[in-house]
TORKEPA-766369 format. One record per atom (N, C-alpha, C, O): atom name; residue number from 1; z, x, y; residue in one letter. Coordinates in steps of 0.001 Angstrom, whole numbers, plus 500000, padded with zeros to 6 digits. Last residue first. Layout:
# residues N
site | pos | pz | px | py | code
CA | NUM | Z | X | Y | a
...
# end
This chain:
# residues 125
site | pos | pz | px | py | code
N | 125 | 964776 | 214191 | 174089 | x
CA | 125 | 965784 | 213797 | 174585 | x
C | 125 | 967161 | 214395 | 175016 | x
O | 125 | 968018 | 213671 | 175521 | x
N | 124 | 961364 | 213924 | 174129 | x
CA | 124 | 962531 | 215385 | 173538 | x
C | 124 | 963884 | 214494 | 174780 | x
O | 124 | 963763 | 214324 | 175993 | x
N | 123 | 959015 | 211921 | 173286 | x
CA | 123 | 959798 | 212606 | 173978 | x
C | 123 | 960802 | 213125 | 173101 | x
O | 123 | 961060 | 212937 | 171912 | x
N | 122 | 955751 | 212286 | 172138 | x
CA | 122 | 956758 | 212325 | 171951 | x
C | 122 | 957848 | 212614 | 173024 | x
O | 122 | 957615 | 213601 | 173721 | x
N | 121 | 952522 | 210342 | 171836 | x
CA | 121 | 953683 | 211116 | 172326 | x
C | 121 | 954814 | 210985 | 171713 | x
O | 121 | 955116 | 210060 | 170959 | x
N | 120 | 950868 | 210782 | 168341 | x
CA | 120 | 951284 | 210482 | 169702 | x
C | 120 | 952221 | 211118 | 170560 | x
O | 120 | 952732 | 212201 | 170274 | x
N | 119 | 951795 | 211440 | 165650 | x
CA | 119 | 950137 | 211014 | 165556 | x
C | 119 | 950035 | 210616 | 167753 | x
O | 119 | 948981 | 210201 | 168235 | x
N | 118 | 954828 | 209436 | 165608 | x
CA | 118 | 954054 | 210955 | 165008 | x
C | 118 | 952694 | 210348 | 165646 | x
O | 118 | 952509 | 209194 | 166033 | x
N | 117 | 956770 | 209136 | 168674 | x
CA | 117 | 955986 | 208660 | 167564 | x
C | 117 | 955290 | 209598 | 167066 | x
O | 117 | 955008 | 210586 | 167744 | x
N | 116 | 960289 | 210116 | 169065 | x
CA | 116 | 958652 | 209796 | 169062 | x
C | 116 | 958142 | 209277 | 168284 | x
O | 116 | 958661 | 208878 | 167242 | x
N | 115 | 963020 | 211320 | 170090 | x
CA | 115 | 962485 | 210045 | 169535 | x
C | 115 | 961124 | 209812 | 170078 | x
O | 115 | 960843 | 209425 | 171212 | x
N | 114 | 965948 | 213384 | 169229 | x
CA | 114 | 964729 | 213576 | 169536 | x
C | 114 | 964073 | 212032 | 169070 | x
O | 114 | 964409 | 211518 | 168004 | x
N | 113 | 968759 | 215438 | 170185 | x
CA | 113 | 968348 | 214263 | 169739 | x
C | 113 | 966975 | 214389 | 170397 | x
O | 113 | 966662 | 214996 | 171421 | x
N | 112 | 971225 | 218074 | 169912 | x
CA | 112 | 969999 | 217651 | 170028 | x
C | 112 | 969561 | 216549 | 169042 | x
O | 112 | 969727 | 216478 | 167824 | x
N | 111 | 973606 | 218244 | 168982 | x
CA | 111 | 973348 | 219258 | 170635 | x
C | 111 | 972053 | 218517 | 170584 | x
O | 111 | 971775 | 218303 | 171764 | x
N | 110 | 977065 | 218271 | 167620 | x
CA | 110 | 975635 | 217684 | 167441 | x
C | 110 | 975384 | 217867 | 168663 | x
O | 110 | 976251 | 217797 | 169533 | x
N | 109 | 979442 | 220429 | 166236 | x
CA | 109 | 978509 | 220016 | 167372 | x
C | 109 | 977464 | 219302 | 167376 | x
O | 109 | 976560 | 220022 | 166952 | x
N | 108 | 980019 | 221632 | 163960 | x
CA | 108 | 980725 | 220748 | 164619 | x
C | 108 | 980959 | 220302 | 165381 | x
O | 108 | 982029 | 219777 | 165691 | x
N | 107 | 977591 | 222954 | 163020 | x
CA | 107 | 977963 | 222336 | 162280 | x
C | 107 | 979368 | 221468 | 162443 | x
O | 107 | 979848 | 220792 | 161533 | x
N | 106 | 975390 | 223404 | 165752 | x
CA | 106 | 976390 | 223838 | 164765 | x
C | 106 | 977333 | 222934 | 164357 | x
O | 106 | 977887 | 222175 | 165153 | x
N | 105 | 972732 | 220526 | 164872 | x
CA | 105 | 973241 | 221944 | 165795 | x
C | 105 | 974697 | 222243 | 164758 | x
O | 105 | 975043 | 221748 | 163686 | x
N | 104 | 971070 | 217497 | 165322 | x
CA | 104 | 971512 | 218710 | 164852 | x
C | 104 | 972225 | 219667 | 165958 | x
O | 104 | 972298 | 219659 | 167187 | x
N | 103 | 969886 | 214698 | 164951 | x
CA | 103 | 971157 | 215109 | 165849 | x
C | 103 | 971259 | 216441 | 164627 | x
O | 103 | 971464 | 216332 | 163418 | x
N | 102 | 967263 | 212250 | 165914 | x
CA | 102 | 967354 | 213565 | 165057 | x
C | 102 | 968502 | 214031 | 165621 | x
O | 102 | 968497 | 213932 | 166848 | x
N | 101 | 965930 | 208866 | 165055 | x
CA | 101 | 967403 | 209574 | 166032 | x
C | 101 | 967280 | 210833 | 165349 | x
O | 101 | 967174 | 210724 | 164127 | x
N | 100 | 962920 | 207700 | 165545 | x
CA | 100 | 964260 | 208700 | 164571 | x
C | 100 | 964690 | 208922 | 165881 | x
O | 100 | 964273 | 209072 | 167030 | x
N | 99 | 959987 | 206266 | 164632 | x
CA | 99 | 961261 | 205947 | 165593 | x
C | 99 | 962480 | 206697 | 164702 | x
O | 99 | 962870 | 206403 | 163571 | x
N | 98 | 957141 | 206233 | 164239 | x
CA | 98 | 957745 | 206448 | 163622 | x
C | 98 | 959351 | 206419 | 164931 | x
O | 98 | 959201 | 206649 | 166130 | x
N | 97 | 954259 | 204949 | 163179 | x
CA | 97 | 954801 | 205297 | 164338 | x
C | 97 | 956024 | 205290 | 163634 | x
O | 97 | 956184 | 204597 | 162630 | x
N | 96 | 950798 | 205948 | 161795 | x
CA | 96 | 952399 | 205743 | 161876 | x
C | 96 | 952988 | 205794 | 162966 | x
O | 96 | 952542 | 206520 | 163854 | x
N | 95 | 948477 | 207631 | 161030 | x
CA | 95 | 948547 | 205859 | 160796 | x
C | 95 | 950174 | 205806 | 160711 | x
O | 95 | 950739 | 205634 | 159631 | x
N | 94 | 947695 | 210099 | 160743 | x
CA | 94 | 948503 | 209816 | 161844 | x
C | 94 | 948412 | 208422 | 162311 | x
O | 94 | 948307 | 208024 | 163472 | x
N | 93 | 946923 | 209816 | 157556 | x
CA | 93 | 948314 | 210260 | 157874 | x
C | 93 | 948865 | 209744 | 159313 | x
O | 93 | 949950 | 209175 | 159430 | x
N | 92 | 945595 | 206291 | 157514 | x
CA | 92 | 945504 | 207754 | 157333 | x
C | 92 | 946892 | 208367 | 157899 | x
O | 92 | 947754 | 207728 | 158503 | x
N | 91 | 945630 | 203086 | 156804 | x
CA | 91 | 945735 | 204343 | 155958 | x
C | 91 | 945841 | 206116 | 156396 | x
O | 91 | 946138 | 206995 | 155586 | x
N | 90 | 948291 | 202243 | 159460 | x
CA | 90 | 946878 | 202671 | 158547 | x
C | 90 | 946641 | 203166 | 157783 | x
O | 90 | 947419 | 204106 | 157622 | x
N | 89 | 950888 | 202170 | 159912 | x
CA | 89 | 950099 | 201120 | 160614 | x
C | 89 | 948634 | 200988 | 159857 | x
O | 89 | 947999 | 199946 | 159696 | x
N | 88 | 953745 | 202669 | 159385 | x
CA | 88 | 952151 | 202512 | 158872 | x
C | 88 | 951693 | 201697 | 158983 | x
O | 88 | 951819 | 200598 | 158444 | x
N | 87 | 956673 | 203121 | 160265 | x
CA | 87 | 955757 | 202132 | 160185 | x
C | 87 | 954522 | 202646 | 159932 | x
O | 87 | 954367 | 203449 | 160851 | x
N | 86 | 960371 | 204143 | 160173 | x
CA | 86 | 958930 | 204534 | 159949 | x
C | 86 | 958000 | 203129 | 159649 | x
O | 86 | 958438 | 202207 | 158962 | x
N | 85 | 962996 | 204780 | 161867 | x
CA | 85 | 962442 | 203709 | 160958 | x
C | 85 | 960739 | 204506 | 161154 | x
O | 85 | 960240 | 205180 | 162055 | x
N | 84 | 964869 | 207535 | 160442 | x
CA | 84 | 963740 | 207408 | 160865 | x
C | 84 | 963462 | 205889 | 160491 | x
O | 84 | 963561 | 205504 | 159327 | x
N | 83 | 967800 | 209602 | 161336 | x
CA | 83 | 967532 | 208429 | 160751 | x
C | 83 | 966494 | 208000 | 161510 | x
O | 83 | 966569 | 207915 | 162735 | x
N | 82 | 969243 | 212838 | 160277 | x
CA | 82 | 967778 | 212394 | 161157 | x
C | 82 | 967804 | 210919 | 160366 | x
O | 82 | 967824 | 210856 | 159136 | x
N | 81 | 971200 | 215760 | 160944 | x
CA | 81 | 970871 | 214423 | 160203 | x
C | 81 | 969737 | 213386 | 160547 | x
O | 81 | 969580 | 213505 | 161762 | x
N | 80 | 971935 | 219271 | 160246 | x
CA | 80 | 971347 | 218403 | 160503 | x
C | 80 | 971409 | 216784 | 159926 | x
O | 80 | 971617 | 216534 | 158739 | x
N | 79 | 974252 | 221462 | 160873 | x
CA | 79 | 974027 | 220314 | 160302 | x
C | 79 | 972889 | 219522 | 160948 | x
O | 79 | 972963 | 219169 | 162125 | x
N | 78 | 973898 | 225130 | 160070 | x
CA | 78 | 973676 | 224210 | 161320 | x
C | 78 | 973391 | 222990 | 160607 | x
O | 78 | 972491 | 223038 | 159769 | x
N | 77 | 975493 | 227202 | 158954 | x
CA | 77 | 976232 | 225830 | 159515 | x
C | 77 | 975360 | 225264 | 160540 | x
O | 77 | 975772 | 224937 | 161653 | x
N | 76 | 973883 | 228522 | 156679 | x
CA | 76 | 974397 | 226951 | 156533 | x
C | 76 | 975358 | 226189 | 157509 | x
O | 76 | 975899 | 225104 | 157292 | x
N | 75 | 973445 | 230766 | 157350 | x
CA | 75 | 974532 | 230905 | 156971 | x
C | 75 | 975137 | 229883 | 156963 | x
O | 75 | 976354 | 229766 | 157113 | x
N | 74 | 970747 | 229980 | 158011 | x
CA | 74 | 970912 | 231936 | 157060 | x
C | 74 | 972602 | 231403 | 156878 | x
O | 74 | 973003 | 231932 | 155841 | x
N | 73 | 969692 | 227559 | 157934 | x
CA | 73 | 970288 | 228260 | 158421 | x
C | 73 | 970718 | 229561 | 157377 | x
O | 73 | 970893 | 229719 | 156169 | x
N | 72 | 971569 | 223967 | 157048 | x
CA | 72 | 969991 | 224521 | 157575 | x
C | 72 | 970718 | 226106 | 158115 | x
O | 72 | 971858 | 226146 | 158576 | x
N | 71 | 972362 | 221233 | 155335 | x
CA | 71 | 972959 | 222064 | 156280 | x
C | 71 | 971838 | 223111 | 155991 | x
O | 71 | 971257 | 223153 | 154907 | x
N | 70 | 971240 | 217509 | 156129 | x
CA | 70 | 971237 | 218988 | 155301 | x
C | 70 | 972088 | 219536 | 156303 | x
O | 70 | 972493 | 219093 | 157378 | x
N | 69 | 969265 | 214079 | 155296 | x
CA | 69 | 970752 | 214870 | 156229 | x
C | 69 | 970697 | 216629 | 155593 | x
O | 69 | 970054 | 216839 | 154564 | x
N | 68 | 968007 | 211422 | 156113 | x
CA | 68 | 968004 | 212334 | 155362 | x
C | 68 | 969286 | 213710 | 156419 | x
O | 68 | 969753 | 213951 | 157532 | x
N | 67 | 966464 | 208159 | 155458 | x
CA | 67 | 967654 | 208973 | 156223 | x
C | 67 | 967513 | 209984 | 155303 | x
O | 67 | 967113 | 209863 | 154145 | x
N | 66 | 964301 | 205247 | 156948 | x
CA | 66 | 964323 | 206439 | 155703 | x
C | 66 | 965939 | 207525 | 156655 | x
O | 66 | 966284 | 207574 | 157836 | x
N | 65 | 963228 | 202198 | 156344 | x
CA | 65 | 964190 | 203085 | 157196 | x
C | 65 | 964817 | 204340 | 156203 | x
O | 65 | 965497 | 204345 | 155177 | x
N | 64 | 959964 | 200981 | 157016 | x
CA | 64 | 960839 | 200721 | 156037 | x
C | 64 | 961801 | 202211 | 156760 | x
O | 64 | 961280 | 203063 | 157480 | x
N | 63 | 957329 | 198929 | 156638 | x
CA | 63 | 957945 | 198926 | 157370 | x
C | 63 | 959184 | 199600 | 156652 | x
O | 63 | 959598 | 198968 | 155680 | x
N | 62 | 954981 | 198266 | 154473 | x
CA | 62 | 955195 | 199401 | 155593 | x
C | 62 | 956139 | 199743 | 156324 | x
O | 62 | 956050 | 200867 | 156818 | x
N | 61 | 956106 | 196540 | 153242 | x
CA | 61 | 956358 | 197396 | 152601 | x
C | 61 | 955965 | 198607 | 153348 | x
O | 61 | 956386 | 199733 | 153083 | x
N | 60 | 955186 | 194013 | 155097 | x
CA | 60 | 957056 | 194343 | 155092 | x
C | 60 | 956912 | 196226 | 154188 | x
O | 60 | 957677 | 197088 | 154622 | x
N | 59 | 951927 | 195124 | 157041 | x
CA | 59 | 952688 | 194304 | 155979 | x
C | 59 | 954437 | 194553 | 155568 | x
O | 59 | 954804 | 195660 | 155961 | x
N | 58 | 951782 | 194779 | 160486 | x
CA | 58 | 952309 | 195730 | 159197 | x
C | 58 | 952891 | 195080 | 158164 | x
O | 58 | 954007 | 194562 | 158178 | x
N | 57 | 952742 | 193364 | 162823 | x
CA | 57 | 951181 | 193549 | 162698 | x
C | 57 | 950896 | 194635 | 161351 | x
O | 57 | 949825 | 195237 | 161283 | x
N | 56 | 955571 | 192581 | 163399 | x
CA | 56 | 954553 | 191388 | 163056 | x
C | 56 | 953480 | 192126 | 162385 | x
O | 56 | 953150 | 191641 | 161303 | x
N | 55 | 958350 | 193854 | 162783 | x
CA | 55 | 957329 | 194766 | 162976 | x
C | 55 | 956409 | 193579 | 162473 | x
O | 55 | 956352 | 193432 | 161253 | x
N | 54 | 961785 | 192753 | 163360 | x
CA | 54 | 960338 | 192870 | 162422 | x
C | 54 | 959169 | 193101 | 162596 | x
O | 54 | 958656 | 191983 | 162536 | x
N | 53 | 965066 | 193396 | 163699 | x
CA | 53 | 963585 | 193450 | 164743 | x
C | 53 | 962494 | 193412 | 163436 | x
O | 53 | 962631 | 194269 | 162563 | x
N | 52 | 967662 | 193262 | 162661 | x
CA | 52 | 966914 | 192596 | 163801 | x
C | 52 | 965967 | 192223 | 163961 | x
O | 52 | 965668 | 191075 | 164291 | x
N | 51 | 967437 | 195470 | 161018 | x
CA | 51 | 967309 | 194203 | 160472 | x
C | 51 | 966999 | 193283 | 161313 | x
O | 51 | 966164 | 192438 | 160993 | x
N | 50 | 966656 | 197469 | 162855 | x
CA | 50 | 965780 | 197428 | 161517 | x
C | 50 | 965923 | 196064 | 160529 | x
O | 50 | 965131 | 195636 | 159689 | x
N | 49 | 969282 | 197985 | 163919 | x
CA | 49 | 967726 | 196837 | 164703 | x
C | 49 | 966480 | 196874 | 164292 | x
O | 49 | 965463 | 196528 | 164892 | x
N | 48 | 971135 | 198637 | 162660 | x
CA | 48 | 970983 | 197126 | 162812 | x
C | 48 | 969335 | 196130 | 163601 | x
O | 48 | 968777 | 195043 | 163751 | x
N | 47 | 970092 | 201072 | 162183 | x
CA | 47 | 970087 | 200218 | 161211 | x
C | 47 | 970007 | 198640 | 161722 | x
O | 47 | 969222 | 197750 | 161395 | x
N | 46 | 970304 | 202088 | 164819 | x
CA | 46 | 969072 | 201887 | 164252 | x
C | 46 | 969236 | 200873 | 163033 | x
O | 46 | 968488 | 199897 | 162970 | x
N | 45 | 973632 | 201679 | 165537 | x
CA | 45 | 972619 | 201059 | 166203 | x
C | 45 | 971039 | 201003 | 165287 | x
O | 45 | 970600 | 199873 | 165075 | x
N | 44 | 974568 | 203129 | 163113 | x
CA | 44 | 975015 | 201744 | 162962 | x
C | 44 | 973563 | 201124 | 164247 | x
O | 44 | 972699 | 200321 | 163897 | x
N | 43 | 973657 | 205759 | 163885 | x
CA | 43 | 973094 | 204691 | 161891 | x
C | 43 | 973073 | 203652 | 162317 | x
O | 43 | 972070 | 202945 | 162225 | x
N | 42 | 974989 | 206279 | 166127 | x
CA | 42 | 972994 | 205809 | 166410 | x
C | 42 | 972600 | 205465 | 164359 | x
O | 42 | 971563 | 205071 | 163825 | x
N | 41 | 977349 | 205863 | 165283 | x
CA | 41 | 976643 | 204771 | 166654 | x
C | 41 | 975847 | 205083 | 166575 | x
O | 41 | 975115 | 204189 | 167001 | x
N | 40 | 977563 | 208286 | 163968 | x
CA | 40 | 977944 | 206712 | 163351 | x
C | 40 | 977290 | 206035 | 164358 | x
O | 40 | 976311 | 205481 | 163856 | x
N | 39 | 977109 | 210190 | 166038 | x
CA | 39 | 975940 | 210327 | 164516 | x
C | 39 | 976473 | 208812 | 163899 | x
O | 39 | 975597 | 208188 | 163301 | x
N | 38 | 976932 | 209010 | 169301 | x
CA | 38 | 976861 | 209619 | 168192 | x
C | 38 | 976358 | 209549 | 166998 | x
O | 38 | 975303 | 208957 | 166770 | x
N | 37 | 974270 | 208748 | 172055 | x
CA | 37 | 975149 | 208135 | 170489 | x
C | 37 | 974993 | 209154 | 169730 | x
O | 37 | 974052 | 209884 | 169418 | x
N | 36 | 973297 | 209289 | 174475 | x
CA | 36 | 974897 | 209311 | 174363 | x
C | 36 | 975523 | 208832 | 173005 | x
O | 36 | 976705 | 208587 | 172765 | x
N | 35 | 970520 | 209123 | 174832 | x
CA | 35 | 971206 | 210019 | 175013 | x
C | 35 | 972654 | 210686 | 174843 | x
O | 35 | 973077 | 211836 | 174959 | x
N | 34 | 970156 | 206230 | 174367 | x
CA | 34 | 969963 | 207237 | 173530 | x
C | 34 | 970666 | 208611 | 173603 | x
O | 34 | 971263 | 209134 | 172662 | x
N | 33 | 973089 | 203939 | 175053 | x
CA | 33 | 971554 | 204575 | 175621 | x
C | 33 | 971584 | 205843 | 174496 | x
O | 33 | 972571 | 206314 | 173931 | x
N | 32 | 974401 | 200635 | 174973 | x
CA | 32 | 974629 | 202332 | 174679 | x
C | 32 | 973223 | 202455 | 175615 | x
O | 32 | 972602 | 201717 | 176380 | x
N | 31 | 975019 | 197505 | 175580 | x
CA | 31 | 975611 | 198796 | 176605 | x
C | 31 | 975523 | 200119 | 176020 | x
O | 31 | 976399 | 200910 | 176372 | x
N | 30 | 973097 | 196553 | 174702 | x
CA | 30 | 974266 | 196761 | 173983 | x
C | 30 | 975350 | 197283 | 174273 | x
O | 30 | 976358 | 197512 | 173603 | x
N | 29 | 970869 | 196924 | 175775 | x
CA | 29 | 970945 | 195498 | 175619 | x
C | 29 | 972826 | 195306 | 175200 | x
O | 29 | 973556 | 194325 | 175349 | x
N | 28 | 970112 | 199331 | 175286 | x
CA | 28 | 970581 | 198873 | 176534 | x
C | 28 | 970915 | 197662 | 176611 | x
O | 28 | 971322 | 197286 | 177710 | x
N | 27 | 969174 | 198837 | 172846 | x
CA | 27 | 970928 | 199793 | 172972 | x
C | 27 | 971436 | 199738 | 174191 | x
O | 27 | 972616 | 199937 | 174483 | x
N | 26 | 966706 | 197255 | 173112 | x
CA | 26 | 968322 | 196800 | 172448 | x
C | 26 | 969651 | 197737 | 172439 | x
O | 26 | 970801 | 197436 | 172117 | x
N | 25 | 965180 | 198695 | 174322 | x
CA | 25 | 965881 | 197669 | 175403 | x
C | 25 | 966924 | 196833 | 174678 | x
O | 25 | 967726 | 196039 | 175170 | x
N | 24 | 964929 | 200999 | 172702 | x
CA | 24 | 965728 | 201520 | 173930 | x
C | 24 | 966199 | 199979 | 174652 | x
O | 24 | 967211 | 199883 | 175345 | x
N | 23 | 963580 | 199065 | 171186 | x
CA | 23 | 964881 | 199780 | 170410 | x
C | 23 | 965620 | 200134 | 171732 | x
O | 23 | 966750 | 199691 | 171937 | x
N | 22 | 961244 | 198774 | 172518 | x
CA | 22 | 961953 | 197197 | 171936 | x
C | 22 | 963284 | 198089 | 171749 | x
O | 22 | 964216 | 197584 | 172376 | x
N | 21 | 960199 | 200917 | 172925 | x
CA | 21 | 960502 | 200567 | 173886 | x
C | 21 | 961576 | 199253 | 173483 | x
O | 21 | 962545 | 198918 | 174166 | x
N | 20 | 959426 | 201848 | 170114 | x
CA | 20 | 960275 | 202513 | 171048 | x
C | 20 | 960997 | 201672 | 172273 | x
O | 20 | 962199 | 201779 | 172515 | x
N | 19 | 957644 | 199443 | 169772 | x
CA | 19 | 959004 | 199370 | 168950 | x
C | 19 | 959919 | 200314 | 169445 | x
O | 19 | 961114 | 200022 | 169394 | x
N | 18 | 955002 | 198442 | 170417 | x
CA | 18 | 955827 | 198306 | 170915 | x
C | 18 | 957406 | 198263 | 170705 | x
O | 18 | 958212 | 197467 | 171187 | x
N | 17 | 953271 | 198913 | 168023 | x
CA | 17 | 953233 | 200181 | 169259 | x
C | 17 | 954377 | 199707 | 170284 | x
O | 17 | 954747 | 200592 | 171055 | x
N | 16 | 954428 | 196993 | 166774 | x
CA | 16 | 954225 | 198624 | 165690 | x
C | 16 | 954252 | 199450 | 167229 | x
O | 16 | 955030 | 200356 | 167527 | x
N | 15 | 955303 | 194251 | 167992 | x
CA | 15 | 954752 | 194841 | 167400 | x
C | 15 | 954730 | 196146 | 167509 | x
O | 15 | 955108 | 196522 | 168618 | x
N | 14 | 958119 | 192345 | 166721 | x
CA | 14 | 957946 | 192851 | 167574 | x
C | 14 | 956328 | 193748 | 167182 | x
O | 14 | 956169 | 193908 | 165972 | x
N | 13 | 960788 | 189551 | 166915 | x
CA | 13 | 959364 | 190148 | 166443 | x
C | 13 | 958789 | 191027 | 167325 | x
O | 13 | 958802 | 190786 | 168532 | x
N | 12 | 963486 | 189004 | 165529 | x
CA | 12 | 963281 | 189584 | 166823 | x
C | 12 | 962033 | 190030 | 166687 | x
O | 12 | 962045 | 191176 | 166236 | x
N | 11 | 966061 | 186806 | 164484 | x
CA | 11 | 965231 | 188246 | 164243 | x
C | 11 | 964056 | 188316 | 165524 | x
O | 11 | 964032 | 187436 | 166384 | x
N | 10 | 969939 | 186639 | 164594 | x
CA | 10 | 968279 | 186305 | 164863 | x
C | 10 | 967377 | 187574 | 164646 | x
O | 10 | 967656 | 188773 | 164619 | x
N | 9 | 972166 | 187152 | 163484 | x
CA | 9 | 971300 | 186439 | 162457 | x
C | 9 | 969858 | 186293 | 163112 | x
O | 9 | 968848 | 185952 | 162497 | x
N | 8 | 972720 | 190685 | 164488 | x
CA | 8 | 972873 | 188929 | 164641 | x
C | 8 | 971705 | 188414 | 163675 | x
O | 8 | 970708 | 188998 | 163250 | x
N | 7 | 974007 | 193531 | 165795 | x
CA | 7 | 973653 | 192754 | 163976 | x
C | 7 | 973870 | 191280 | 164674 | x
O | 7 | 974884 | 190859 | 165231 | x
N | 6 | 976787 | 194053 | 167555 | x
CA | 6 | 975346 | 194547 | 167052 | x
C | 6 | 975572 | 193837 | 165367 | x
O | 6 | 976403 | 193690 | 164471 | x
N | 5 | 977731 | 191753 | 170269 | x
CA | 5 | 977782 | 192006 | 168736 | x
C | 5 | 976639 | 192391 | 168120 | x
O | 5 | 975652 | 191666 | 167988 | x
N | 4 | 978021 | 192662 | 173766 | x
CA | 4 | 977149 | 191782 | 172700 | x
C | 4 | 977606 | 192326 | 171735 | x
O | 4 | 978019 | 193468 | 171938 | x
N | 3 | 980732 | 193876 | 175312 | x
CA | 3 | 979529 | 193828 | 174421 | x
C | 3 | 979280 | 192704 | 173980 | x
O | 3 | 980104 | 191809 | 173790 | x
N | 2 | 982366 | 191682 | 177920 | x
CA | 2 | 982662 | 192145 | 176544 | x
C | 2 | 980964 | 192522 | 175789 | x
O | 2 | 980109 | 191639 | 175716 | x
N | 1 | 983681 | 193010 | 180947 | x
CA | 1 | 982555 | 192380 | 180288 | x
C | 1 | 982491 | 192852 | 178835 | x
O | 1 | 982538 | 194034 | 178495 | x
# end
């Protein structure tokens, strides 16, 4: 059975509290799962379902996919990289939901992934 093709011209509406669950039913949709992507397969998966998927109940400039990467540590080898789509939903700080792949650990190991919402639950993956 051949994958589906990540990235398609359709878009996919979805709303702000229902976007964890929309993301886990597109990597299952894809044959991945969270637990098992690497650091290229969870850019390439979040990115694509940041173009996919459109957050209906948040104006577009709320909606938006932030990345950030370091080496961490008294002796710099623990790599970290974290790709967050982030949404604001309100004005106040815990006005967000926020969806990240987080993959750190020694610096030629990735050991831990993490995906919540701020201001809510979180699971530890």
């Amino acid at each position: 059975m051949q994958k589906p093709a990540i990235g398609s011209s359709t878009i996919t509406r979805v709303r702000a509290l229902d976007l964890e669950d929309a993301f886990r039913r597109y990597l299952d949709s894809h044959g991945r799962a969270l637990d098992n992507l690497d650091a290229t397969t969870a850019i390439d998966s979040i990115s694509m379902f940041y173009t996919d998927h459109r957050v209906t109940d948040v104006d577009l400039d709320n909606d938006m996919l932030l990345f950030q990467w370091g080496a961490y540590g008294n002796d710099q080898q623990e790599f970290v990289y974290d790709i967050t789509r982030q949404v604001i939903t309100g004005p106040g700080d815990d006005d967000s939901v926020r969806l990240a792949d987080t993959l750190s650990g020694n610096i030629f190991r990735a050991d831990r992934r993490s995906l919540g919402r701020e201001g809510g639950s979180s699971a530890r993956i």
